[in-house]
C-alpha positions in Angstrom: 0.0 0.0 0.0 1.2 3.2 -1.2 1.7 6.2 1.0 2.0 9.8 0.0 2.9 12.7 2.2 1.6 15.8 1.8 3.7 18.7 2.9 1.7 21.3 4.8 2.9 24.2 5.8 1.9 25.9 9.5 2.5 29.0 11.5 4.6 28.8 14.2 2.7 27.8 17.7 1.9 31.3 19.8 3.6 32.3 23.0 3.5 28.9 25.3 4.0 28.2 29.0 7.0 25.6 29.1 7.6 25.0 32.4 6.4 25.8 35.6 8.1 24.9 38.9 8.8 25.9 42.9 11.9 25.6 44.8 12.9 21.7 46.0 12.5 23.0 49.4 9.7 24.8 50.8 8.4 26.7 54.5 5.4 26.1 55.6 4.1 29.7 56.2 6.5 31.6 54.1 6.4 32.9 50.6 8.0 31.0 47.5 8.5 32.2 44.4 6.4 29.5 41.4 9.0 30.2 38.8 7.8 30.2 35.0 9.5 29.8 31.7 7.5 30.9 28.7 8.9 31.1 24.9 7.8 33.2 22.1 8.4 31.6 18.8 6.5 34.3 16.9 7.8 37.2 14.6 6.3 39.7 16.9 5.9 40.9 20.5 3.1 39.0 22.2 1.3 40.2 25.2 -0.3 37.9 27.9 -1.8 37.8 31.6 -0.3 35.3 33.5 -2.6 34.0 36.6 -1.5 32.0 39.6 -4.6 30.4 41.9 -3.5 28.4 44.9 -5.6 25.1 45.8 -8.3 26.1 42.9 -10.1 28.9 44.9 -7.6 30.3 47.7 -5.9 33.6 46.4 -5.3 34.9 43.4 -2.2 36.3 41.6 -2.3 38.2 38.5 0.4 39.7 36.0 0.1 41.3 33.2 3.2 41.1 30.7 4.9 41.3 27.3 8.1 39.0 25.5 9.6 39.7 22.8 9.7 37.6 19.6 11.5 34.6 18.9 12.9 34.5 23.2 12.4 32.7 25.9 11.9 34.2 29.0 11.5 33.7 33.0 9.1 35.0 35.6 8.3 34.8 39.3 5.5 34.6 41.2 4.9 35.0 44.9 3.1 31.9 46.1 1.9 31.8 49.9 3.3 27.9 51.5 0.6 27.3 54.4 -0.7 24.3 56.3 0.2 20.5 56.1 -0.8 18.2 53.1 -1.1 18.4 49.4 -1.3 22.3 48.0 -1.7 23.0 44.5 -1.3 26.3 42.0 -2.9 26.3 39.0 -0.9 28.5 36.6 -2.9 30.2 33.3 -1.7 32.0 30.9 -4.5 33.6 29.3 -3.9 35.8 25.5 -5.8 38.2 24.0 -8.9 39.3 25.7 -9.4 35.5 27.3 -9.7 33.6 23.9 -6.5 31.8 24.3 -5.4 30.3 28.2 -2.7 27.6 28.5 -2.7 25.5 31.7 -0.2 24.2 34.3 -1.0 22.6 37.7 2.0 22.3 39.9 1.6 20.4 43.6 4.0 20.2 46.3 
């Protein structure tokens, strides 16, 4: 059986959320910073809100910012450490006016 291949071009993919992590050590009742490395493989500046929600309805952080094109860049944001047992944060990164969000849950 014959197979042909069709070459399709695409665009490249917008700005993306790579990786999203926390110290390997953490206090309960201190502040950590939930460090985030997010890449922009387009031809132009791309702006973005990046949202940080701890254990799905505790407080809130929100950041509005801008990369550059074609880079990869870091950011950090505060996350409160409190109590005993499993905490989450679940990190979005919402484009545009909401159309767009990228996901990221990280526990500790």
């Amino acid at each position: 059986m014959p197979v042909h291949v069709l070459p399709v071009p695409s665009p490249a993919p917008g700005i993306g959320l790579i990786a999203a992590y926390l110290p390997a050590q953490l206090v309960s009742g201190s502040t950590a910073g939930l460090r985030l490395v997010l890449a922009n493989p387009q031809d132009h500046a791309a702006s973005f809100t990046i949202r940080a929600r701890r254990n799905g309805t505790g407080s809130t952080v929100e950041q509005p910012a801008e990369l550059a094109a074609q880079t990869v860049a870091t950011a950090v944001l505060p996350v409160e450490v409190c109590g005993r047992g499993v905490e989450f944060v679940d990190v979005e990164l919402v484009r545009g006016q909401g159309e767009a969000r990228q996901r990221q849950r990280v526990c500790w």
